[in-house]
C-alpha positions as CSV (number, residue, x, y, z in Angstrom):
1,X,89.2,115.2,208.5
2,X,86.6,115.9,206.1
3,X,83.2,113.8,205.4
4,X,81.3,114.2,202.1
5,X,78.5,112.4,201.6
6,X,79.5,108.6,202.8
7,X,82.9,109.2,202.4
8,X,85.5,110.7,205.0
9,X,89.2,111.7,204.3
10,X,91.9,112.2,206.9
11,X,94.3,114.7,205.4
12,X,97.7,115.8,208.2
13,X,99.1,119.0,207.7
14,X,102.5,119.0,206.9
15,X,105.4,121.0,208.3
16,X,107.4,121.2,204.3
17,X,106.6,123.6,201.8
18,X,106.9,120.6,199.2
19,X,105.2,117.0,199.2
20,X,108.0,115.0,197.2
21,X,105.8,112.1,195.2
22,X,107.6,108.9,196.5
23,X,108.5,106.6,193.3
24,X,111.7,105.2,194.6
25,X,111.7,103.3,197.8
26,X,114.9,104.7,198.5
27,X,114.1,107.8,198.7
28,X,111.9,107.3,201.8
29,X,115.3,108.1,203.9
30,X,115.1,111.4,203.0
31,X,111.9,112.2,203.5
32,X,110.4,113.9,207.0
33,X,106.8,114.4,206.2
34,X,104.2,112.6,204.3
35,X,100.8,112.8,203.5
36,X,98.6,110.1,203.8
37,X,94.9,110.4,202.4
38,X,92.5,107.4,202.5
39,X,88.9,107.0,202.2
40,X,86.6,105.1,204.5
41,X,83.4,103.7,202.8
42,X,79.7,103.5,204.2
43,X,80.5,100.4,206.0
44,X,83.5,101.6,208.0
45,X,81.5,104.5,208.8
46,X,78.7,102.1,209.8
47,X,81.1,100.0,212.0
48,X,82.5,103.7,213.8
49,X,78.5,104.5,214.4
50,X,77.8,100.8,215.8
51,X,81.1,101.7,218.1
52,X,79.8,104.8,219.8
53,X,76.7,103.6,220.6
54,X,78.7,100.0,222.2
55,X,79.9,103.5,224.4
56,X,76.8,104.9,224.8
57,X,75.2,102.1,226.4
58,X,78.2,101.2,228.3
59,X,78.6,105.0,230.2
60,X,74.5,104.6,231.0
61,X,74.7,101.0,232.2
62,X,78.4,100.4,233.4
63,X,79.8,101.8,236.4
64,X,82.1,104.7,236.1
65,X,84.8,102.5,237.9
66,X,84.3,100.2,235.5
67,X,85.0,102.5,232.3
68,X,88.0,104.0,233.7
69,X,89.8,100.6,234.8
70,X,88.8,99.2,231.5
71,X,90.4,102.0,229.5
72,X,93.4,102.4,232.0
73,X,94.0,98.5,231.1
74,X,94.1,99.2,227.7
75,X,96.1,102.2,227.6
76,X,98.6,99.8,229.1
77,X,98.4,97.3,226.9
78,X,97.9,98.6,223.6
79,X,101.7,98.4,221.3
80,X,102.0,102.3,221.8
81,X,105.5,102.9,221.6
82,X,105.7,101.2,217.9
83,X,103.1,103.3,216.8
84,X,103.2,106.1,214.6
85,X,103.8,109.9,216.3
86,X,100.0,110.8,215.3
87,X,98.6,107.7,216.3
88,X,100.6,107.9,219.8
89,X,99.6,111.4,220.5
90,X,96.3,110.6,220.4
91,X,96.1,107.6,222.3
92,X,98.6,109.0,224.8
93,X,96.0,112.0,225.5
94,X,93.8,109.2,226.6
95,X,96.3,109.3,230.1
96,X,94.8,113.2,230.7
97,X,91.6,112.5,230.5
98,X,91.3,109.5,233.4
99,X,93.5,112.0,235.3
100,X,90.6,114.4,235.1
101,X,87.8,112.5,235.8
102,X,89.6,111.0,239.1
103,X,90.5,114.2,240.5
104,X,88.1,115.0,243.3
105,X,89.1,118.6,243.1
106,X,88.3,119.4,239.8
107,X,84.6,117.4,240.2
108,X,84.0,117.0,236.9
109,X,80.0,117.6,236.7
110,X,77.6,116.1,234.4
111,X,76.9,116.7,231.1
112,X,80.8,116.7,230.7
113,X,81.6,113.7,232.5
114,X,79.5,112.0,230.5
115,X,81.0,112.6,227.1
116,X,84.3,112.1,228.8
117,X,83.4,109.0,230.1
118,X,81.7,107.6,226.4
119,X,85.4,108.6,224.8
120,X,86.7,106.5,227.5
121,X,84.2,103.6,226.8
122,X,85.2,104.1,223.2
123,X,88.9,104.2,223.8
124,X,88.7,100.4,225.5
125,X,86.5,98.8,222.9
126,X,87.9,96.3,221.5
127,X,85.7,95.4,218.3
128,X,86.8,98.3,216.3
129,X,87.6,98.8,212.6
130,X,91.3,97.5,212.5
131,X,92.7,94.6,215.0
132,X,94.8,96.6,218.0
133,X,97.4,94.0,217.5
134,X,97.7,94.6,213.0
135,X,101.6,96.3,213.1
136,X,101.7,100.0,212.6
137,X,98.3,100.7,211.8
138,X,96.1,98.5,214.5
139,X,95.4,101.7,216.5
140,X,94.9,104.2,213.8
141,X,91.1,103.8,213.8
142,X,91.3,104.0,217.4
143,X,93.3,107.6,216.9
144,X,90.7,108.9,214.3
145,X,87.6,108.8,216.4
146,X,89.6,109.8,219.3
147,X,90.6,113.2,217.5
148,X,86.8,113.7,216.4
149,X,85.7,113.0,220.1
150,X,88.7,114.9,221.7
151,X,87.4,117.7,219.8
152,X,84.2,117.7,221.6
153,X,85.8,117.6,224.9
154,X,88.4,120.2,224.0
155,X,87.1,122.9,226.0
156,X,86.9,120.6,229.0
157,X,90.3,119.3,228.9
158,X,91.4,123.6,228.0
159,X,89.8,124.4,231.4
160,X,91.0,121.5,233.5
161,X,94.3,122.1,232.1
162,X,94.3,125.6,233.7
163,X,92.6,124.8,236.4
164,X,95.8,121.8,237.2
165,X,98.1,124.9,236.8
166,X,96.7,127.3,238.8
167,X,96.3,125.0,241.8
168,X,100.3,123.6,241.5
169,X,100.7,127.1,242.2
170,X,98.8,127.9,245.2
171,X,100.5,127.9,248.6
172,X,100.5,124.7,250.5
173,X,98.2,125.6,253.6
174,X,99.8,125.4,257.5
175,X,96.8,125.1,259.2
176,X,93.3,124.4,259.4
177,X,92.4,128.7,258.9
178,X,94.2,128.0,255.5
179,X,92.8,124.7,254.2
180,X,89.6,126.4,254.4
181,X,90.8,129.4,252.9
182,X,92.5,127.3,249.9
183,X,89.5,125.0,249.6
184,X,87.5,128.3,249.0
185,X,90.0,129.0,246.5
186,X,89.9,126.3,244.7
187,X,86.5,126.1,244.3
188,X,85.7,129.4,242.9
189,X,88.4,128.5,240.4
190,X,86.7,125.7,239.7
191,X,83.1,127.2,239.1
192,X,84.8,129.8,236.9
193,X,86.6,127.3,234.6
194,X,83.6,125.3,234.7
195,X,81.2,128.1,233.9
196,X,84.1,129.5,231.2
197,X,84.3,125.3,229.2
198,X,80.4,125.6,229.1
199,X,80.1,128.8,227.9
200,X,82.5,127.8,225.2
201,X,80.9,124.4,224.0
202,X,77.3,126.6,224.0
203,X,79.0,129.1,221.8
204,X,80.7,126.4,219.5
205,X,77.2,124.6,219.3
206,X,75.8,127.8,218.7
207,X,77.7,128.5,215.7
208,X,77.6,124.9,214.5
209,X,74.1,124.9,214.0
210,X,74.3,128.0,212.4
211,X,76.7,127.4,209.7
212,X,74.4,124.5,209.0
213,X,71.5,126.5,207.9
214,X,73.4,128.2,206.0
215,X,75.1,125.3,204.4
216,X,71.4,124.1,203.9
């Protein structure tokens, strides 16, 4: 996605070296791949920006029970399955993400949760650009901002992917001696993955603000 001045254009990579320019309906048969490009004007945008901060002032005001029930509802409600493959991938990523912030073991600490919990907000809002319930395209606004916000989180959901890994393969414990031992375990792999996702976002906010000076 790429934003100049007011304007923002969604472009998908495709997986063909050639884009065949679609004149006969027909033809759509053959076709694997397509490009679509479209522009959002300065009152979408506006209507994305009044969205986020609906989130914002749900995460500081809502409980967290709350925001996860509400977008667990609508992940389970929403006409996924008719939906485009892009659309469906991001919304089905949405399933990951209240997996991480209910799992004790991972104790997903603050400033993270936070952003997690405002996608999630986000996610089960439902006065966004295009009706849910319009055929095809109803959750394609809702797929948009979730790849811009999943972006922010990716380092989170990299680390808690490893850390779900590594703990499936850790050896059940027989006793008391080893539940300690494996709780111990757990937790420094947790303080390393959480040290490692922080680290990361620094870095990528880091170099953020400095290609904007330079842009500037």
């Amino acid at each position: 996605m790429q934003q100049t001045g007011r304007r923002v254009r969604e472009t998908r990579p495709l997986s063909q070296q050639y884009l065949w320019q679609v004149k006969d309906p027909f033809r759509l048969a053959s076709i694997r791949v397509m490009k679509i490009t479209f522009e959002l004007d300065a009152g979408d945008i506006d209507r994305f920006h009044d969205a986020l901060a609906r989130a914002e002032r749900r995460v500081a005001c809502a409980d967290e029970c709350d925001i996860v029930d509400a977008a667990r509802h609508a992940l389970g409600h929403l006409p996924i399955a008719a939906a485009p493959g892009y659309i469906r991938r991001q919304i089905e990523a949405v399933a990951g993400l209240l997996a991480m912030v209910e799992d004790d073991a991972w104790a997903l600490p603050p400033p993270e949760r936070t952003q997690v919990l405002r996608l999630l907000a986000y996610f089960s809002d439902p006065d966004d650009l295009i009706p849910d319930d319009v055929e095809v395209i109803g959750l394609l606004d809702d797929a948009i901002m979730l790849e811009l916000l999943m972006k922010q989180v990716r380092h989170v959901v990299a680390a808690y992917a490893e850390f779900t890994e590594a703990r499936a393969g850790l050896p059940a414990a027989a006793d008391s001696a080893q539940r300690i031992a494996l709780a111990r375990t757990v937790a420094r792999l947790r303080a390393r993955l959480h040290a490692r996702m922080r680290r990361r976002t620094v870095r990528d906010a880091v170099a953020g603000i400095g290609a904007a000076g330079l842009g500037g």
